[in-house]
N, C-alpha and C positions, 0 to 999 in steps of 0.2 A: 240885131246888132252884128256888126262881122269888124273884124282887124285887117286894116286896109294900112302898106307901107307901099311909098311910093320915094324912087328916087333918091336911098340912103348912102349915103358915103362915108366911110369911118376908115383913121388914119389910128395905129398902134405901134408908139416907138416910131421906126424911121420908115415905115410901109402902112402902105395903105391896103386894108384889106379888103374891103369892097368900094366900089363906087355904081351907082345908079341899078344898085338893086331894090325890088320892089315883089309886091306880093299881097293877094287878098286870102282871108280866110272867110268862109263865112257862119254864120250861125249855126254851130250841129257841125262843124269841118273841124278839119286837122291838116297842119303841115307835119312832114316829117324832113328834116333837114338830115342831107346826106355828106357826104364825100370824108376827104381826109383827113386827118389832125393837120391840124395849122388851115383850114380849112376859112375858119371864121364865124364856126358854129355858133361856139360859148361868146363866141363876141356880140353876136346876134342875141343870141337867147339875154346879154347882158341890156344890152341897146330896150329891146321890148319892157323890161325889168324894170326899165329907168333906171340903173348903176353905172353907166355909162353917156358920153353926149357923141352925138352925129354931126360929123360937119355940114352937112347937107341932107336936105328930105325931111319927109314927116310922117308921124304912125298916129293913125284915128282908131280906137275905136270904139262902135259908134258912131256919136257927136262929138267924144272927146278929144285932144288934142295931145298927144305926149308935149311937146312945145309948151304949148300955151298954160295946158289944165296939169301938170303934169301932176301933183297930188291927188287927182279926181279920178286919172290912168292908173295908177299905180294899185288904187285901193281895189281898181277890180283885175287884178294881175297875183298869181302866187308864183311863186320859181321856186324850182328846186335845184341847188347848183350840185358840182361833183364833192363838196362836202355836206357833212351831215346837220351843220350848227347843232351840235349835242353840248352839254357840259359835263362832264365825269362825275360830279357827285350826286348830279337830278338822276330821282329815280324815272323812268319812262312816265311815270303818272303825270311827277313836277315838272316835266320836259314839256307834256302837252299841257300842262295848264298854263303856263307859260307862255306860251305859241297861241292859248286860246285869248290869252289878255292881252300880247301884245296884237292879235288879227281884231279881236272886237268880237272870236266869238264866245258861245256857250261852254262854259266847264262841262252841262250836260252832256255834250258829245263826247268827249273822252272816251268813255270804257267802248264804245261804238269804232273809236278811229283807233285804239287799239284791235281791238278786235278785227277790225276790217284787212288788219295787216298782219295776225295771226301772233298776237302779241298781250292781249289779255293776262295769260301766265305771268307775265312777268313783271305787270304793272308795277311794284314795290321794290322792284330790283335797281340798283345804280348804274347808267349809263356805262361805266367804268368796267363790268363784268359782262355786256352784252357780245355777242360773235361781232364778227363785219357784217355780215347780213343779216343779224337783227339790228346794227346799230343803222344800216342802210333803210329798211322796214320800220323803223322810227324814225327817221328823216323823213320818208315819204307818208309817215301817217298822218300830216297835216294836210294832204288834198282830202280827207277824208271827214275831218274838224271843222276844218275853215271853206267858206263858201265865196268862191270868183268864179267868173265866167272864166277866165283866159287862164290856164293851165301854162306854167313854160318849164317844160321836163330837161334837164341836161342830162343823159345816159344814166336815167333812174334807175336800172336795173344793175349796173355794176354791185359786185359783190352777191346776187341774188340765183339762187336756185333757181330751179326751171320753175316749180309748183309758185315759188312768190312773185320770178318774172312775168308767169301767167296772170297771176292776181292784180298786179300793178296795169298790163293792157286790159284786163276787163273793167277795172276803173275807169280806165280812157274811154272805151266804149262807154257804159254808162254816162261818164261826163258830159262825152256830146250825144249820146241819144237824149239826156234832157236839154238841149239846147246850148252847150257850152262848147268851148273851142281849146284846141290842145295845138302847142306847135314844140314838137319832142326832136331833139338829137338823139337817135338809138337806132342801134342796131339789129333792132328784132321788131317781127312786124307785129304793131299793134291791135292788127286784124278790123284795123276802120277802115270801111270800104272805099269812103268818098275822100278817102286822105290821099293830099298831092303831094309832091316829093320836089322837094328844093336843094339845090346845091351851091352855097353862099362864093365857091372855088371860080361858079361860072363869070362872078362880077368884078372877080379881080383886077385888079390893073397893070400888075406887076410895078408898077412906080414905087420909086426911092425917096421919100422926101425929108428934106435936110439931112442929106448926110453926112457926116463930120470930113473935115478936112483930112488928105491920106497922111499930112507928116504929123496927127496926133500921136504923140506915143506909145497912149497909153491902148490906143484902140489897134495900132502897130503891131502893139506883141513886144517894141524894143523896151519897156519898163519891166517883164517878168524877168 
């Protein structure tokens, strides 16, 4: 199986941030998407997610179709965006049992995806009382829970120590040494060797589309 985009075009607000970008991964790979803010990372990472629609192009992977199958794509696709989806009164336990029923998986894993993210201790504790980097380390404890091929990391490591940023690339490793694919926005290197480097900046177009008329006023400035 590998994640094959070809030819993607996505318009946000009055610009278009890519057009006829494309890109393979394959089984056991990793992208790591680069360049600036505003770049078109997280638009990307949304596009793959299926949270977003494309005006053009298509993402396989597989046989699967985003287009066509798109419930079939998605169910083997996890993301992790730049928020945590926590709620303040679940305690980390109720957080991942949660996350186990809404993915389809085992409660049995839990004390496992705590632990894997160094979070065991606090199983019983309330979202509400956790640091930022435990509450980041409990956002990312679900690649550890829930089982998909396609990993789509958005700068998982924010908020995170050096010892947890480490632990989060050894995951990646792991993930695709058994066969599974990662395509991460981050700034630190993964340490996967067969991983290519994408810059969604290079597809831009710099086009304007529908832009408001210049004697709106309010878009003027003459209404403040």
């Amino acid at each position: 199986m590998s994640l094959v985009a070809e030819n993607l075009t996505v318009t946000r607000g009055y610009r278009t941030v890519f057009t006829g970008l494309g890109f393979a991964v394959p089984e056991g790979g990793a992208l790591i998407l680069a360049g600036a803010n505003g770049a078109g990372k997280s638009t990307l990472l949304r596009i793959l997610a299926g949270l977003l629609p494309v005006e053009t192009g298509e993402v396989r992977l597989g046989d699967v179709s985003l287009r066509a199958e798109r419930g079939d794509f998605i169910d083997q696709v996890l993301h992790t965006g730049h928020l945590d989806a926590l709620k303040p009164a679940f305690t980390a336990w109720e957080t991942l049992a949660f996350q186990a029923d809404l993915y389809g998986a085992s409660r049995k894993r839990i004390a496992g995806a705590l632990e894997a993210l160094d979070l065991g201790f606090l199983a019983d504790q309330p979202v509400r009382v956790l640091s930022a980097g435990q509450k980041r380390r409990l956002g990312l404890a679900r690649l550890a829970l829930v089982e998909r091929p396609l990993w789509l990391l958005d700068e998982p490591t924010v908020s995170l120590d050096a010892r947890s940023a480490a632990r989060v690339a050894q995951m990646a490793r792991e993930h695709c040494a058994g066969g599974g694919m990662v395509v991460a926005a981050t700034h630190i290197d993964l340490g996967i060797e067969a991983a290519a480097k994408l810059d969604p900046a290079a597809f831009a177009s710099g086009e304007a589309v529908g832009l408001p008329v210049r004697d709106n006023a309010v878009l003027d400035g003459e209404a403040w």
